[in-house]
Structures are given as structure tokens and as C-alpha cells.
PAVOMAR-675907 format. One record per atom (N, C-alpha, C): x, y, z; residue in one letter; atom name. Coordinates in Angstrom, 2 decimals. Example, Ala and Ser with C-alpha at 12.3 -4.5 7.8 and 13.67 -1.06 7.14 Angstrom:
residues 2
+---------+---------+---------+------+------+
!      px !      py !      pz ! code ! site !
+---------+---------+---------+------+------+
!   13.19 !   -5.69 !    7.80 !    A !    N !
!   12.30 !   -4.50 !    7.80 !    A !   CA !
!   13.20 !   -3.30 !    7.80 !    A !    C !
!   12.85 !   -2.25 !    7.08 !    S !    N !
!   13.67 !   -1.06 !    7.14 !    S !   CA !
!   12.90 !    0.03 !    7.87 !    S !    C !
+---------+---------+---------+------+------+
This chain:
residues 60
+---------+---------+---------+------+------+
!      px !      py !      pz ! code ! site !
+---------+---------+---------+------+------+
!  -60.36 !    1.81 !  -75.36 !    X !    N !
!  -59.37 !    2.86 !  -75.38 !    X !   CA !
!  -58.08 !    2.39 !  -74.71 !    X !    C !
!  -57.99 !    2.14 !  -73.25 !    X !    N !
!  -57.04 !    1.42 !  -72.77 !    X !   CA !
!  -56.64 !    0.18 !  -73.29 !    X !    C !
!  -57.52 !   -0.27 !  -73.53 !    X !    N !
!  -57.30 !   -2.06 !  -74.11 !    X !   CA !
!  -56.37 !   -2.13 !  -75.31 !    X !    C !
!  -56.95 !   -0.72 !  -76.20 !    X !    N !
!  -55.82 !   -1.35 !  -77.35 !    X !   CA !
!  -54.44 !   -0.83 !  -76.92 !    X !    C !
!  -54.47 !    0.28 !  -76.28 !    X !    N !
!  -53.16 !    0.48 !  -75.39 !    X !   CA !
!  -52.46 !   -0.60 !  -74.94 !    X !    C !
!  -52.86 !   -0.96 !  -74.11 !    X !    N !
!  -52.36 !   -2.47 !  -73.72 !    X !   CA !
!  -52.38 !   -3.97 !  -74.42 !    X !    C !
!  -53.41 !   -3.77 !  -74.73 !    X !    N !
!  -53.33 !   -4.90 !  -75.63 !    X !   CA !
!  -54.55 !   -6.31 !  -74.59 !    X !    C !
!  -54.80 !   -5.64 !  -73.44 !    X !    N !
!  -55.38 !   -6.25 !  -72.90 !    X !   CA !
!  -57.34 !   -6.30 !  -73.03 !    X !    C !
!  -57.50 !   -7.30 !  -72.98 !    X !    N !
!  -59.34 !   -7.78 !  -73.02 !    X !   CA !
!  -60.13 !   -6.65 !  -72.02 !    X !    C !
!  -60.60 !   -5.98 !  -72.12 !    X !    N !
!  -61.69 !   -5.14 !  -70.92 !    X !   CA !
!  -62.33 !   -5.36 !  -69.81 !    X !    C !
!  -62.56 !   -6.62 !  -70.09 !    X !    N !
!  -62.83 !   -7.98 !  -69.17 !    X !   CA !
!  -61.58 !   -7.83 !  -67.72 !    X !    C !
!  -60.73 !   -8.18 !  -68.54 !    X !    N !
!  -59.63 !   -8.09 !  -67.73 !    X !   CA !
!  -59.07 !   -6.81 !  -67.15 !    X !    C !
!  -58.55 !   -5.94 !  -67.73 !    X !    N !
!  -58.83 !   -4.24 !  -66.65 !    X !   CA !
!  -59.72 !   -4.29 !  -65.55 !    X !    C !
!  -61.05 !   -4.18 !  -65.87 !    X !    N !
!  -61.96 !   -4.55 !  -65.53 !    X !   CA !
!  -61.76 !   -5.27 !  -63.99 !    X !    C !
!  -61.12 !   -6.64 !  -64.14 !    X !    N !
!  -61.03 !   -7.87 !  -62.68 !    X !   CA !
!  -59.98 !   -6.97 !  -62.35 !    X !    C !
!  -58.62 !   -6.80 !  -62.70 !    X !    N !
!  -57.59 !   -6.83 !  -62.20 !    X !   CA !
!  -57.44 !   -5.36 !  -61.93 !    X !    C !
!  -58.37 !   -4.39 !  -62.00 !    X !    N !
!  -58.75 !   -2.88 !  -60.97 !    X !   CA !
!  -59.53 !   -3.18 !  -60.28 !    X !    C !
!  -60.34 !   -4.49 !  -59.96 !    X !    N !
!  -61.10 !   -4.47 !  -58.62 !    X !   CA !
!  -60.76 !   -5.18 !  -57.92 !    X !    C !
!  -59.26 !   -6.54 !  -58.29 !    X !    N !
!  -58.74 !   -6.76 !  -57.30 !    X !   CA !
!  -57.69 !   -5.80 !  -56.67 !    X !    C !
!  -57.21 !   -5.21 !  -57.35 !    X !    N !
!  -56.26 !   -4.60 !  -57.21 !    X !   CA !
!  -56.65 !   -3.25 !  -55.97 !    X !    C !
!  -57.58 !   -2.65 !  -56.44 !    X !    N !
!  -57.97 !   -2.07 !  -55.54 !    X !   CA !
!  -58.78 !   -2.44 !  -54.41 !    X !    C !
!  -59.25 !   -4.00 !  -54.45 !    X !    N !
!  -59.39 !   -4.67 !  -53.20 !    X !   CA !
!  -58.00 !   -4.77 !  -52.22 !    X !    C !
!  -57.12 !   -5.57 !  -52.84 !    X !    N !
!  -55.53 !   -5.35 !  -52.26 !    X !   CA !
!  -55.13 !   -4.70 !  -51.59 !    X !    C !
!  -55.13 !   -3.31 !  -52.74 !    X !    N !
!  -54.31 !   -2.31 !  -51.96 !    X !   CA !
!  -54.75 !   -0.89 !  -51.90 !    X !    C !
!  -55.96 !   -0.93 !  -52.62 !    X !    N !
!  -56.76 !    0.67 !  -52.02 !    X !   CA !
!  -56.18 !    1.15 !  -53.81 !    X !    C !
!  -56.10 !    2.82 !  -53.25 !    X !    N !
!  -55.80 !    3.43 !  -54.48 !    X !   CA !
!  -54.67 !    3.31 !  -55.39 !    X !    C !
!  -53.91 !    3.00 !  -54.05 !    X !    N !
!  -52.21 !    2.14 !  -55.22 !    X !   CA !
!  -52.99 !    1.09 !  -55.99 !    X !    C !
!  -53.43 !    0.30 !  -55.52 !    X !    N !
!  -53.84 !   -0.98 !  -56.25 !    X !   CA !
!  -54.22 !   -0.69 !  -57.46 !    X !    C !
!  -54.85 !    0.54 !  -57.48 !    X !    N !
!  -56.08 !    1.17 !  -58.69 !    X !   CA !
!  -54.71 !    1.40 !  -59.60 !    X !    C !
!  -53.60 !    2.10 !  -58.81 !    X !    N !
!  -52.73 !    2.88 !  -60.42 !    X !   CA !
!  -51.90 !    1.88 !  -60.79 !    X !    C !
!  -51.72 !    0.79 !  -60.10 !    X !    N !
!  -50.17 !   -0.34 !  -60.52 !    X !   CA !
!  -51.12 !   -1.22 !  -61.22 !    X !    C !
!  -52.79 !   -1.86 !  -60.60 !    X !    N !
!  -53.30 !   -2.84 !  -61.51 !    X !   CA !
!  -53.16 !   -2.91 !  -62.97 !    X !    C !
!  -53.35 !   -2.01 !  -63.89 !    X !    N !
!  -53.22 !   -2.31 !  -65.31 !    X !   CA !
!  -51.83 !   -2.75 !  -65.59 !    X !    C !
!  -50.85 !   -2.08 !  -65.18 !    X !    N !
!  -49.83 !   -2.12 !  -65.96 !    X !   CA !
!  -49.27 !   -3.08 !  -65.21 !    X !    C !
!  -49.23 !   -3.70 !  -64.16 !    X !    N !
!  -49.43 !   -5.10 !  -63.43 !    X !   CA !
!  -49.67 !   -6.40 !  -64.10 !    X !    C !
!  -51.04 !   -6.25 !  -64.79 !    X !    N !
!  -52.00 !   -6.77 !  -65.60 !    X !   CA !
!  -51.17 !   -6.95 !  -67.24 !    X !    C !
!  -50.91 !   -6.26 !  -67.32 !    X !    N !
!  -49.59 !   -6.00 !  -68.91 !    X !   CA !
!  -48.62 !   -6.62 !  -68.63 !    X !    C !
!  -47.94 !   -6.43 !  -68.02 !    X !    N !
!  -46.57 !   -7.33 !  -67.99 !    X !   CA !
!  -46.77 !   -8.98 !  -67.46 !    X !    C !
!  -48.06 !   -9.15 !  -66.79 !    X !    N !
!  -48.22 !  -10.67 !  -66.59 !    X !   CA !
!  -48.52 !  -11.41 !  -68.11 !    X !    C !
!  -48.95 !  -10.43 !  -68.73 !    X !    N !
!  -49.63 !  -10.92 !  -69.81 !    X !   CA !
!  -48.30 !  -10.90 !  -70.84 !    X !    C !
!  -47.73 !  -10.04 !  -71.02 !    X !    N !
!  -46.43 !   -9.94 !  -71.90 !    X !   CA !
!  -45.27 !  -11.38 !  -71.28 !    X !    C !
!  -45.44 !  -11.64 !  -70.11 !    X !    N !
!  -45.39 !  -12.79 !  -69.22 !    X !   CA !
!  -45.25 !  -13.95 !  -70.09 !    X !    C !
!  -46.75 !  -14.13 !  -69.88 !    X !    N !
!  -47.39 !  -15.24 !  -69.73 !    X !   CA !
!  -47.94 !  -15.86 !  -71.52 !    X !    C !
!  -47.49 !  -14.31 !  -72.48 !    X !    N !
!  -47.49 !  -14.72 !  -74.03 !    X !   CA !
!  -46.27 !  -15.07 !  -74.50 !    X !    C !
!  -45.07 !  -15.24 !  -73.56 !    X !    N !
!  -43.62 !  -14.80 !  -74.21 !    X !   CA !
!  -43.09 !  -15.65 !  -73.31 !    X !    C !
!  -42.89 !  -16.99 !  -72.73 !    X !    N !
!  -42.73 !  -17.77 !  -71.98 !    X !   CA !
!  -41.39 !  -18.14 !  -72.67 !    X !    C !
!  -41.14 !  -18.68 !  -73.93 !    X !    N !
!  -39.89 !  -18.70 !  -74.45 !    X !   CA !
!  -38.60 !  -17.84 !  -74.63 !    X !    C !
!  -39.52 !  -16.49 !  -75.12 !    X !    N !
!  -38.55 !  -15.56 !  -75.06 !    X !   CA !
!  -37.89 !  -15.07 !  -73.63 !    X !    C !
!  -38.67 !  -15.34 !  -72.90 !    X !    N !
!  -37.55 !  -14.58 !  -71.29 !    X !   CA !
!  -37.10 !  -16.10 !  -71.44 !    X !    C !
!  -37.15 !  -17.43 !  -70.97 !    X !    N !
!  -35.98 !  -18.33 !  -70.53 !    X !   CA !
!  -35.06 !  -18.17 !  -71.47 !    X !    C !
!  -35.25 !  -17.94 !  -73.09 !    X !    N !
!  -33.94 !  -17.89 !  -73.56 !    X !   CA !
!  -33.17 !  -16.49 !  -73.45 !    X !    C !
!  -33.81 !  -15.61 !  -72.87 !    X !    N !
!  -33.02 !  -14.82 !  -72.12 !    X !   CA !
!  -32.12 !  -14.96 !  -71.24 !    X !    C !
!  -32.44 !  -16.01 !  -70.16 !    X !    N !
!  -31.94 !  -16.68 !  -69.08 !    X !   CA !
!  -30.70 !  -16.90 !  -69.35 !    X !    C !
!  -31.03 !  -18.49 !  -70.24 !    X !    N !
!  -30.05 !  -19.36 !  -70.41 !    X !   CA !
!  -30.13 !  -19.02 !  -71.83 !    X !    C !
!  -28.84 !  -18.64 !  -72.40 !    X !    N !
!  -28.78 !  -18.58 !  -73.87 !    X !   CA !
!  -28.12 !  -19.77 !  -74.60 !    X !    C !
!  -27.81 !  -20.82 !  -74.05 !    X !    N !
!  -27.62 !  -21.69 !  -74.41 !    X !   CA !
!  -28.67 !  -22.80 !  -74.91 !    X !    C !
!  -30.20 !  -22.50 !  -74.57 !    X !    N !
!  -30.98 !  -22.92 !  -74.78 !    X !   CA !
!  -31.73 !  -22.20 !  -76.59 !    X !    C !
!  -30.92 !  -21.34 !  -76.82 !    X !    N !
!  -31.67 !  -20.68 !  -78.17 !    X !   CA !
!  -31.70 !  -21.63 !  -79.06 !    X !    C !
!  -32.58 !  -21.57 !  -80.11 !    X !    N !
!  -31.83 !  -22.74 !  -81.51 !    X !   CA !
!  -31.54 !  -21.38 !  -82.39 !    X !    C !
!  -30.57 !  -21.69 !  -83.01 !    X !    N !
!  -30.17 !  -21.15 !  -83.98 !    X !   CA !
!  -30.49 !  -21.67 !  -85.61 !    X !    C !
+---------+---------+---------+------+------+
């Protein structure tokens, strides 16, 4: 249900609400997913933010 929301594995919700709420208690619990989403939107899109950066780096 969440997963396809996010787009994230269950697996992963899953770790990153029990570290998260290891961390930081109940905050941990409400920021982990969407924490968890943007590392991942991150960490799939590595090109697209530096050529955000530096736009001199785009190819056209």
C-alpha cells in the first residue's frame, strides 16, 4: 500500500521505521519514510540533480 506510494521495497519501510525510530523515537517513526523517498529519488537520479548544479555540464 505504502510502497507503491512511494515507490519504495517493504523491506525497506520496514529497516528505515526501525531505525528511524531507534534514532529518534516517534519523530523518527513520521520523517523515516519520506526520509527513505527522497534518499532513494537521491540515489536513482544522481545525474539529474548535478546537472542541476552545474548546467554547464548538460549535453544537449
Amino acid at each position: 500500500m505504502i510502497g507503491s506510494f512511494t515507490g519504495l521495497n517493504p523491506i525497506i519501510i520496514l529497516v528505515s521505521l526501525l531505525i528511524g525510530a531507534k534514532l529518534a523515537g516517534i519523530l523518527g517513526l513520521v520523517i523515516a519514510v519520506p526520509l527513505a523517498s527522497v534518499i532513494k529519488t537521491l540515489w536513482d537520479n544522481p545525474k539529474a540533480e548535478s546537472s542541476r548544479e552545474n548546467p554547464s555540464r548538460r549535453k544537449s
